[in-house]
C-alpha beads as a LAMMPS data file, in Angstrom:
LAMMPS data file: protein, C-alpha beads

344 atoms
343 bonds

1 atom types
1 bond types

-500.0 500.0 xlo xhi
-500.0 500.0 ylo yhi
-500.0 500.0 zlo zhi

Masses

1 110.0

Atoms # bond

1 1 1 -221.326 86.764 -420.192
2 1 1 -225.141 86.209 -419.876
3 1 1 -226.170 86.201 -416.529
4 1 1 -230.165 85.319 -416.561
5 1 1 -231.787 82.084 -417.253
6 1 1 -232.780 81.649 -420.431
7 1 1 -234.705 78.158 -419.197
8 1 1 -233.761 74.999 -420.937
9 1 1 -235.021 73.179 -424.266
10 1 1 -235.463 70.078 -425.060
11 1 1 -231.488 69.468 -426.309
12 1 1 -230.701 70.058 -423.029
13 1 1 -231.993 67.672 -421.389
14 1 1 -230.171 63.934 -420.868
15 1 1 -231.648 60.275 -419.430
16 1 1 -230.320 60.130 -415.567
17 1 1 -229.706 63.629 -414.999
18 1 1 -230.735 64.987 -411.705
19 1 1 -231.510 68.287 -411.225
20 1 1 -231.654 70.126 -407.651
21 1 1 -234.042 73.344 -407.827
22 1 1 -233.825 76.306 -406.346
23 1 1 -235.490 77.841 -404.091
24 1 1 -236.462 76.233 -400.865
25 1 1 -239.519 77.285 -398.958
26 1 1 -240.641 77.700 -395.805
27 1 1 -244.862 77.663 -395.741
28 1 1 -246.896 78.912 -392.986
29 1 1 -250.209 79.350 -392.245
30 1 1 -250.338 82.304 -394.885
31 1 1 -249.858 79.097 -397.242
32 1 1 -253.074 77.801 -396.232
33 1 1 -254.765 80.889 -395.674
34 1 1 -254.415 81.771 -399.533
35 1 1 -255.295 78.468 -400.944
36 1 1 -258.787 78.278 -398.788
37 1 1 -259.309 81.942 -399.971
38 1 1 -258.154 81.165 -403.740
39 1 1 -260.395 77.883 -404.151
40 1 1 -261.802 78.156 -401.933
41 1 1 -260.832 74.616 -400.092
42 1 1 -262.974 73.745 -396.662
43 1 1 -262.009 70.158 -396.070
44 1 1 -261.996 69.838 -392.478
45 1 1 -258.955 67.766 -391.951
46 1 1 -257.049 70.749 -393.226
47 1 1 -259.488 73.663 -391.831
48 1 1 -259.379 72.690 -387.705
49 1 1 -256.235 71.385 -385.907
50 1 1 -258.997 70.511 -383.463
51 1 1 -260.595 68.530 -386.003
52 1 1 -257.719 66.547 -387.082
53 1 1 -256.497 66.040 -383.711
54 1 1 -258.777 64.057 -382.890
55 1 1 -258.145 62.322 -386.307
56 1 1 -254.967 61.348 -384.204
57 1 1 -252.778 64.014 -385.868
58 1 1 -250.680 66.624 -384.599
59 1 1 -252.537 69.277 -385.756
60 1 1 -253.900 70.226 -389.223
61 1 1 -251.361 69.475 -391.973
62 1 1 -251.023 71.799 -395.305
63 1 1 -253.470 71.477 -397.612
64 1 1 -251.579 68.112 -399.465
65 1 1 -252.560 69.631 -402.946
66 1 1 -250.880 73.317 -401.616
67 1 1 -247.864 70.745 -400.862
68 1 1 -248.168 69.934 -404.556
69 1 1 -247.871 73.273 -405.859
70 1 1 -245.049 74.019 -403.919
71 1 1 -243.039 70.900 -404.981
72 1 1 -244.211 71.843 -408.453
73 1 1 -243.334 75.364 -408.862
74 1 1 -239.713 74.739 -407.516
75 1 1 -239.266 72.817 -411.147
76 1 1 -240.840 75.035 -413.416
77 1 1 -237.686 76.861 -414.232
78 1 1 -235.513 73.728 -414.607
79 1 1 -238.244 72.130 -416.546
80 1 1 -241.130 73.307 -418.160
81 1 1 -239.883 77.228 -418.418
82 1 1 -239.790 76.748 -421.986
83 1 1 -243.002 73.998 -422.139
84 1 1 -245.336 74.055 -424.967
85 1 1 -247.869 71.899 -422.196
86 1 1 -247.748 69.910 -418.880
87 1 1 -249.018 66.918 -420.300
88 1 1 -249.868 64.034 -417.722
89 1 1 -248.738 63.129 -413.973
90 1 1 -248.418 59.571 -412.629
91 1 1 -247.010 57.468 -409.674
92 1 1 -248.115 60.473 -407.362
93 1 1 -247.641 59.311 -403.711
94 1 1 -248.124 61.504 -400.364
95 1 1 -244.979 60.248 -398.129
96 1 1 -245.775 62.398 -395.352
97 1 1 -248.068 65.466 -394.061
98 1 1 -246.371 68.853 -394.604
99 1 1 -246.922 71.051 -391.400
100 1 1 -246.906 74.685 -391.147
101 1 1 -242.783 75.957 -390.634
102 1 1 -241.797 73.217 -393.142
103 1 1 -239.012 73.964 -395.471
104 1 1 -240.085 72.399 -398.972
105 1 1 -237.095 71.964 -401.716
106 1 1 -237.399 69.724 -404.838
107 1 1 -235.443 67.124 -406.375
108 1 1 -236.173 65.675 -410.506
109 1 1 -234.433 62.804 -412.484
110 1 1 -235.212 62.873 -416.085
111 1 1 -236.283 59.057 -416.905
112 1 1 -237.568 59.871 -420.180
113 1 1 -237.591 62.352 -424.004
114 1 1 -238.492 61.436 -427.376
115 1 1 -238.864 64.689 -429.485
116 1 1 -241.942 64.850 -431.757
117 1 1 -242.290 64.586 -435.231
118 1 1 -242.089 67.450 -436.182
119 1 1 -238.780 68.265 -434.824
120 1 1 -239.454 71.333 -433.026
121 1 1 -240.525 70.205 -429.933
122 1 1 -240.153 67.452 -427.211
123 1 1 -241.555 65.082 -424.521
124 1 1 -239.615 64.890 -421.462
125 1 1 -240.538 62.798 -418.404
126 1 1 -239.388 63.827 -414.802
127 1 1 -239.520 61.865 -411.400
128 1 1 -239.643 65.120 -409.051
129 1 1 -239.432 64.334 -405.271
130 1 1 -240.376 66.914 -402.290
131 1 1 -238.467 67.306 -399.353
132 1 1 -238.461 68.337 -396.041
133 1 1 -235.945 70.466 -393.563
134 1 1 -234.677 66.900 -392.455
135 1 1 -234.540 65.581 -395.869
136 1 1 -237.361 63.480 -395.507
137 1 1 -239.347 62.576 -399.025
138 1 1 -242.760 64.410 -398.216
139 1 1 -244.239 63.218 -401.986
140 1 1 -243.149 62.334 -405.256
141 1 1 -244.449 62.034 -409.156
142 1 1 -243.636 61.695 -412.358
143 1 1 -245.097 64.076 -415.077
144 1 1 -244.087 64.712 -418.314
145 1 1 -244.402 68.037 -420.383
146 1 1 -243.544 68.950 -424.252
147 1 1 -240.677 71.390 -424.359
148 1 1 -239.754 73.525 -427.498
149 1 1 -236.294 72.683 -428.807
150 1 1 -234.216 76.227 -428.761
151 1 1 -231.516 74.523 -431.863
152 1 1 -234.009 73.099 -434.431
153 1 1 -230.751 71.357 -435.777
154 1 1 -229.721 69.555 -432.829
155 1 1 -229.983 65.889 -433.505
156 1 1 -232.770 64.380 -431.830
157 1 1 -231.765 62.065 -428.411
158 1 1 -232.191 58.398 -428.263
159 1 1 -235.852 57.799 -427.143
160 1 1 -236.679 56.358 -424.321
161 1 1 -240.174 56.209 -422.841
162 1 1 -240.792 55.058 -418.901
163 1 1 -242.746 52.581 -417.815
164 1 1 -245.417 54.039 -415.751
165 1 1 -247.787 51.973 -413.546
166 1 1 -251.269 52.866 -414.714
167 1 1 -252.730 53.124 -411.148
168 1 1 -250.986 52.790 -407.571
169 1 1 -252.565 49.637 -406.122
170 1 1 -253.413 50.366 -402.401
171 1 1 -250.460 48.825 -400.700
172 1 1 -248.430 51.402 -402.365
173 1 1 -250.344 54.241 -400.389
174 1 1 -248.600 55.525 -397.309
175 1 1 -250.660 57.351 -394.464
176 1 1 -249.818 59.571 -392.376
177 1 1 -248.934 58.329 -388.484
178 1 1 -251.364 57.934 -385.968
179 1 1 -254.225 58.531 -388.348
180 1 1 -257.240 57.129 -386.725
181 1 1 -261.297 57.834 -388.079
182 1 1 -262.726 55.148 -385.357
183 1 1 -264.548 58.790 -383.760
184 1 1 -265.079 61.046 -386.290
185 1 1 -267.223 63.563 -386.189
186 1 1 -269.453 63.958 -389.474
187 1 1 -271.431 67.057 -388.480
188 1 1 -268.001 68.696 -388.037
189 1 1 -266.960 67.806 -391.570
190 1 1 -270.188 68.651 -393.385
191 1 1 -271.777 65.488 -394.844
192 1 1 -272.883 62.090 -393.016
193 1 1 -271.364 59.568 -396.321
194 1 1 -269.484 57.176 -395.105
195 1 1 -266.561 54.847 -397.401
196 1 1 -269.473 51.992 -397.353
197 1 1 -271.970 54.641 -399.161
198 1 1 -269.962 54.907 -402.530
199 1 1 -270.042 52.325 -404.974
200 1 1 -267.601 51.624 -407.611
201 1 1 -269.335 52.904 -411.218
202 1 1 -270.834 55.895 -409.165
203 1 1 -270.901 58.951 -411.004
204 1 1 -271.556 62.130 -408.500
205 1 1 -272.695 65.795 -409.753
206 1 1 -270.744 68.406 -407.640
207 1 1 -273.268 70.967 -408.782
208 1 1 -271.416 73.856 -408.316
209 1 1 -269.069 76.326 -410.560
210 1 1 -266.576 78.729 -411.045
211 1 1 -265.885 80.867 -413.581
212 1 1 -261.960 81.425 -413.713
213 1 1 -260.482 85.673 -413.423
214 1 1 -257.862 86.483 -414.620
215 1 1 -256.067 88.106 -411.544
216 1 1 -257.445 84.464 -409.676
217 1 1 -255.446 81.992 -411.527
218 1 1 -251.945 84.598 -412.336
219 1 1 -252.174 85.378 -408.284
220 1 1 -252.119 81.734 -407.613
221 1 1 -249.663 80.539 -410.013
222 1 1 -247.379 83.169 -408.439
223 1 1 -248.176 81.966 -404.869
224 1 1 -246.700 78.798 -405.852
225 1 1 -243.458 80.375 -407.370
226 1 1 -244.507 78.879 -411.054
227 1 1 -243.048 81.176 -413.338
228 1 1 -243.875 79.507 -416.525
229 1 1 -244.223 82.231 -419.250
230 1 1 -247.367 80.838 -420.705
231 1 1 -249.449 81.731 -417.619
232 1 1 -248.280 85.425 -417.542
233 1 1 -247.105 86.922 -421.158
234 1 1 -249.188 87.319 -423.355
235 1 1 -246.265 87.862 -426.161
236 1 1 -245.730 83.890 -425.763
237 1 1 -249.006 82.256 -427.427
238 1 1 -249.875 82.676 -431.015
239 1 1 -253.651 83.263 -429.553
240 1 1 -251.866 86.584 -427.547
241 1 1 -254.230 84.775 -424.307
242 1 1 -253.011 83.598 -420.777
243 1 1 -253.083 80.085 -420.399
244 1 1 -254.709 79.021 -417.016
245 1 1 -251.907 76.684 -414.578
246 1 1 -253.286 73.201 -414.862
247 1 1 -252.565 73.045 -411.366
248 1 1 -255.141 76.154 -410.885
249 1 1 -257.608 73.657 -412.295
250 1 1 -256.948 70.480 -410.270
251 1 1 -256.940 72.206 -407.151
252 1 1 -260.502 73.952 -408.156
253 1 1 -262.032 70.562 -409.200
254 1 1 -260.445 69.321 -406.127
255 1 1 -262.594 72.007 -403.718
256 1 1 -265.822 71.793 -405.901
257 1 1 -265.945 67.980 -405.468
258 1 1 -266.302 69.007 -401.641
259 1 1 -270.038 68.830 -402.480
260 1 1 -270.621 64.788 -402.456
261 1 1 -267.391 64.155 -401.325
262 1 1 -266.223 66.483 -397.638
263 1 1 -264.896 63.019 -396.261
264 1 1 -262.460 62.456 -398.666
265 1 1 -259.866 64.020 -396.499
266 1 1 -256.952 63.453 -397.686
267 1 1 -254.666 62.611 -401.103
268 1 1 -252.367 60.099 -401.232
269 1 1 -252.404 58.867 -404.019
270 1 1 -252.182 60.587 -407.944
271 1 1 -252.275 57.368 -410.363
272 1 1 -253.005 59.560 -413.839
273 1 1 -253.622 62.927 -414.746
274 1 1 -253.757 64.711 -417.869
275 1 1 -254.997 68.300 -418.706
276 1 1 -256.861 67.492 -421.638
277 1 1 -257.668 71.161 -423.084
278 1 1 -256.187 74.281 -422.172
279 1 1 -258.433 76.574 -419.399
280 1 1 -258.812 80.443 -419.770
281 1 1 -260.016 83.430 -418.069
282 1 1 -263.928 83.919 -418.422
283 1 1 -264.448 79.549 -418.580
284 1 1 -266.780 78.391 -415.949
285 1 1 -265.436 75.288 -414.761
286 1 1 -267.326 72.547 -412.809
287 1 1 -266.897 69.243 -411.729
288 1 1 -268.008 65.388 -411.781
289 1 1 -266.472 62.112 -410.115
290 1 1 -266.512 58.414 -410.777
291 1 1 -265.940 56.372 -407.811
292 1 1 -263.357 54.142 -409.405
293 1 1 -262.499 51.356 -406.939
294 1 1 -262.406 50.751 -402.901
295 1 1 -260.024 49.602 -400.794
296 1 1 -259.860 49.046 -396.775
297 1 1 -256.794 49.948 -395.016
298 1 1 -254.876 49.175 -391.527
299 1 1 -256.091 52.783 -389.952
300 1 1 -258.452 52.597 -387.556
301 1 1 -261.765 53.292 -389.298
302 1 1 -259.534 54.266 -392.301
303 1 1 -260.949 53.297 -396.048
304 1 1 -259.520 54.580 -399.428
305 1 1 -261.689 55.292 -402.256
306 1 1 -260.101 55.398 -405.681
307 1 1 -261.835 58.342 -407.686
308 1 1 -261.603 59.876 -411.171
309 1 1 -262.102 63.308 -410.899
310 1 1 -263.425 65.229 -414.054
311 1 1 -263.040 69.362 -414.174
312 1 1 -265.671 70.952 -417.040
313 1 1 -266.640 74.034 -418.934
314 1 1 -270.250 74.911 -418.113
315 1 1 -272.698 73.019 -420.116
316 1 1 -271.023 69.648 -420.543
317 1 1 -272.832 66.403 -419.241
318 1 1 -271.562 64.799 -416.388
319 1 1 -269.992 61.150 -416.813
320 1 1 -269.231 62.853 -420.405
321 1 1 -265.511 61.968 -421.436
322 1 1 -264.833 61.005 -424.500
323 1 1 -266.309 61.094 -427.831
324 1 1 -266.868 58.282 -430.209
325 1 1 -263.722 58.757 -431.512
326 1 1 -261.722 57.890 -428.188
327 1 1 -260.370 61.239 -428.118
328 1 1 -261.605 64.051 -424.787
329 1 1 -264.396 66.171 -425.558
330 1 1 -263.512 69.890 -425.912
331 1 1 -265.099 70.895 -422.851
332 1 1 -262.829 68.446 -420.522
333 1 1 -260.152 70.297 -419.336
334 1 1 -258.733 67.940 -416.728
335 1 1 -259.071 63.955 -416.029
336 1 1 -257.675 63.419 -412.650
337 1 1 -257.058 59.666 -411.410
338 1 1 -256.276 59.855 -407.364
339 1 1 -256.689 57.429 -403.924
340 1 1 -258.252 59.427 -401.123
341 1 1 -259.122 58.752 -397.217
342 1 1 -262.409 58.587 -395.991
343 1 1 -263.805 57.246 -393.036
344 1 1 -265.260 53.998 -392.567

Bonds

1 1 1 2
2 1 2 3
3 1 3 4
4 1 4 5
5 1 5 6
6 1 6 7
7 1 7 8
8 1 8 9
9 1 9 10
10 1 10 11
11 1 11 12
12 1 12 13
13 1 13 14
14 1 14 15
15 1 15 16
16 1 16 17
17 1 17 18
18 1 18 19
19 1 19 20
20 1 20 21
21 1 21 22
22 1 22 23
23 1 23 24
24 1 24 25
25 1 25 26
26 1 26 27
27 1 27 28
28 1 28 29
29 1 29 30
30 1 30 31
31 1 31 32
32 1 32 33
33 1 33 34
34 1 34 35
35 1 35 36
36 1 36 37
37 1 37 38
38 1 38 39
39 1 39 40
40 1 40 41
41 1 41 42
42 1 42 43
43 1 43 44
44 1 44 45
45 1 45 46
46 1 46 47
47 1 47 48
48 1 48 49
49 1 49 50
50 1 50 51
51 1 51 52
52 1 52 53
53 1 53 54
54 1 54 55
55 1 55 56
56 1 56 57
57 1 57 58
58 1 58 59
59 1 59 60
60 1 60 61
61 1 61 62
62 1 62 63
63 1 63 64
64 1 64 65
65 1 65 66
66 1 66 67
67 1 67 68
68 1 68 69
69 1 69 70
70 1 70 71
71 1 71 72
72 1 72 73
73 1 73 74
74 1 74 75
75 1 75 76
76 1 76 77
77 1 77 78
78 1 78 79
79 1 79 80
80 1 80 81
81 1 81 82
82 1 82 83
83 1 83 84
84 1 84 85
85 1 85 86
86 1 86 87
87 1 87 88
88 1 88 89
89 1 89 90
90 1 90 91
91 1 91 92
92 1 92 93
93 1 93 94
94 1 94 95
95 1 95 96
96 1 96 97
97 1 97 98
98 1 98 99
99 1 99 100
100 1 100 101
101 1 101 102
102 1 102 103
103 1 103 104
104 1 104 105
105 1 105 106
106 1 106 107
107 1 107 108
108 1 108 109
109 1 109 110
110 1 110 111
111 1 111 112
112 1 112 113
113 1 113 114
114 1 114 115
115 1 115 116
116 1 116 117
117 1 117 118
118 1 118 119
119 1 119 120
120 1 120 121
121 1 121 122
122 1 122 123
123 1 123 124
124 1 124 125
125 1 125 126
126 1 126 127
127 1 127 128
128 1 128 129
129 1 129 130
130 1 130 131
131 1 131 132
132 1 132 133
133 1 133 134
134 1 134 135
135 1 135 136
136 1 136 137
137 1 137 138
138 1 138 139
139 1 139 140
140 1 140 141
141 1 141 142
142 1 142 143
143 1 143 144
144 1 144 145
145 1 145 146
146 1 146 147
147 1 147 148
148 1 148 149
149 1 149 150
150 1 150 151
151 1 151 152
152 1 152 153
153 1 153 154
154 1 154 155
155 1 155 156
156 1 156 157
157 1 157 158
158 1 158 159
159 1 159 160
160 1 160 161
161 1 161 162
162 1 162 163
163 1 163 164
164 1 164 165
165 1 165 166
166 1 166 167
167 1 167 168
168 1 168 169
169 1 169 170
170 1 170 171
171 1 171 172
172 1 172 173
173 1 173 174
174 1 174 175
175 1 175 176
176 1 176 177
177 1 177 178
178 1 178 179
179 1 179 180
180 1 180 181
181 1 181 182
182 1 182 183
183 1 183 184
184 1 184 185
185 1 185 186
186 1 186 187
187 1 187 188
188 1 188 189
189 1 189 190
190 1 190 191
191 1 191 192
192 1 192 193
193 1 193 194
194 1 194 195
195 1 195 196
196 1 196 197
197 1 197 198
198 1 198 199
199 1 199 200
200 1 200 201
201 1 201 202
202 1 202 203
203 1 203 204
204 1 204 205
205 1 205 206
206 1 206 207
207 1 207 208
208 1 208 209
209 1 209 210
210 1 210 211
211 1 211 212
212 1 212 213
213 1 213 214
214 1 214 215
215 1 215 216
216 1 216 217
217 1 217 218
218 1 218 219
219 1 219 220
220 1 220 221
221 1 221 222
222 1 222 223
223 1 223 224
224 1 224 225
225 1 225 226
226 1 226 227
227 1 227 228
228 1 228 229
229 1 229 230
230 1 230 231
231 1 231 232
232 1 232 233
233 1 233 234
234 1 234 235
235 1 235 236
236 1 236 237
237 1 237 238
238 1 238 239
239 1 239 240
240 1 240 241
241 1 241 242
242 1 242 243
243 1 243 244
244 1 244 245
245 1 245 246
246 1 246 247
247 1 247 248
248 1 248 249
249 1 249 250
250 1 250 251
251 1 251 252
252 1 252 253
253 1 253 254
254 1 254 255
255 1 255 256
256 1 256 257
257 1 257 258
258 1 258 259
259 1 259 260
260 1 260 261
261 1 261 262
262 1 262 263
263 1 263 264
264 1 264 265
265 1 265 266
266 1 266 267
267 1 267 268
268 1 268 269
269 1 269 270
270 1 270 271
271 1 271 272
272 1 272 273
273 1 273 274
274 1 274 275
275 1 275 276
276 1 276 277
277 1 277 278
278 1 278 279
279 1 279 280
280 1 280 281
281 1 281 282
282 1 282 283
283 1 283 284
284 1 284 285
285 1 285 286
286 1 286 287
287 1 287 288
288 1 288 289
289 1 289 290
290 1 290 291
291 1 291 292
292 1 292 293
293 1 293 294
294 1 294 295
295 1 295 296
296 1 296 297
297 1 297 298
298 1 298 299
299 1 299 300
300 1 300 301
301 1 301 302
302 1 302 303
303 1 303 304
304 1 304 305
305 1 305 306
306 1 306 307
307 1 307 308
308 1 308 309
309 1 309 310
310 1 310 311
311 1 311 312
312 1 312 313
313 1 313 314
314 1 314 315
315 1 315 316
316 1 316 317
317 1 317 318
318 1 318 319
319 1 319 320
320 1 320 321
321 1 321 322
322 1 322 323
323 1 323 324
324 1 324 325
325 1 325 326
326 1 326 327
327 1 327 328
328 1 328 329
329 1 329 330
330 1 330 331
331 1 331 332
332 1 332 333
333 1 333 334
334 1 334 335
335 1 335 336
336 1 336 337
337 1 337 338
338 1 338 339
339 1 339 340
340 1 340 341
341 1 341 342
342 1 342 343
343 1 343 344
């Protein structure tokens, strides 16, 4: 009898199933430690407990995008082991901060397949939640991800294709308790911008880049536990190259956008994402955002700016997406869609 885990295909994979993933874990301030070093991330909310004490918190949560990964990497063998490409992420919402000594386990229902075309392959759509120690939801998403089928022969499932809001409206955002930016300190955080400074059609230059290593990105992905083959075996693409956790990429963007953006403290929102070309070692990636929409919130001193965050290869123009023919450029490699917190 065959004892390891071969990962699943798309035939194996039925509407309504829930799937409980191993293995829980327990982050600490080593968690944190890595992802500032890896990015590296400085938002202040997530740098000082001072700082986001007197934000009215505890003490300085986990990184909420290091929360991500965690939840995420949990699934990877249950779900996209096998994946030709994580393809998109919606319905993202942050439930509750995860704090240092947290014990993070994931839960996904399959609401969705449809195998392509071609009949070799498969989209299948997930709702993954995040828990806690005390089984409390700490976030939840859908994404969905193409999966090769394993029995080319196996008849193709009946399709079905969720209906996905196309962005979280702000009443659907939950903040954290006691969160409170009536006396924040902007020297502490690094820029004086304010929520009433950012306009809706804004499109910000965040200047800087990095250009992605190869021992970066495959120490990172293992941090988070993701043991998708793609990002480690070279035997697995045609192309014989390590493909670059989109992850990797979102939480990069995420860090460069730090220039133009240090108050946006903290995610809580992930209405649409999609990686929309594949990122490799030696790419210099860099960043724009377009302040999509505002919204006020019942915080004290609390505002939430709805932002489309845009990771590049050197060279491209910013506020650059698509080209005439409605399709991404080649140098976007991700189009992220997210509500943040800033003060007021």
């Amino acid at each position: 009898m065959a004892k390891t885990n071969p990962g699943r295909f798309f035939e194996d994979y039925t509407v309504g199933e829930v799937i409980a993933h191993a293995v829980p874990r327990t982050v600490a301030e080593g968690e944190r430690a890595l992802y500032h070093a890896l990015y590296p991330a400085r938002h202040a909310l997530y740098s000082s407990d001072v700082f986001a004490q007197a934000c009215g918190l505890d003490g300085s949560p986990l990184d909420d995008l290091a929360a991500f990964h965690v939840v995420f990497g949990k699934t990877v063998p249950d779900i996209s082991l096998n994946a030709v490409a994580n393809l998109g992420y919606a319905e993202g919402r942050f439930l509750r901060p995860v704090w240092p000594g947290d014990t993070l386990r994931s839960v996904s229902e399959v609401i969705g397949l449809k195998q392509n075309s071609n009949g070799k392959t498969g989209v299948v759509w997930v709702r993954t939640t995040g828990l806690n120690q005390e089984d409390e939801p700490v976030l939840s998403y859908v994404r969905w991800v193409m999966v090769r089928k394993n029995d080319l022969h196996a008849p193709a499932p009946e399709t079905v294709v969720p209906t996905l809001k196309p962005a979280l409206d702000a009443a659907d955002l939950v903040l954290p308790e006691g969160l409170d930016f009536s006396g924040y300190d902007f020297v502490q955080a690094g820029e004086s911008h304010r929520w009433g400074d950012y306009v809706p059609g804004e499109i910000i230059d965040h200047v800087d880049g990095v250009t992605l290593q190869e021992a970066e990105h495959m120490l990172a992905t293992r941090l988070w536990q993701n043991t998708s083959k793609v990002h480690f075996d070279t035997t697995v693409r045609p192309d014989g190259r390590l493909l670059v956790y989109g992850g990797h990429i979102i939480s990069l963007a995420r860090t460069l956008s730090f220039n133009g953006l240090a108050n946006a403290q903290m995610i809580v929102g992930l209405n649409a994402g999609m990686h929309a070309n594949p990122a490799f070692a030696g790419d210099t990636v860099r960043a724009w955002t377009e302040i999509l929409d505002k919204a006020e919130t019942d915080a004290p001193g609390v505002g939430a700016l709805r932002l489309r965050l845009v990771a590049v290869k050197s060279g491209a123009e910013p506020g650059k997406l698509r080209g005439d023919d409605g399709k991404y450029l080649p140098d976007v490699l991700l189009d992220l869609d997210y509500w943040a917190l800033m003060p007021m």
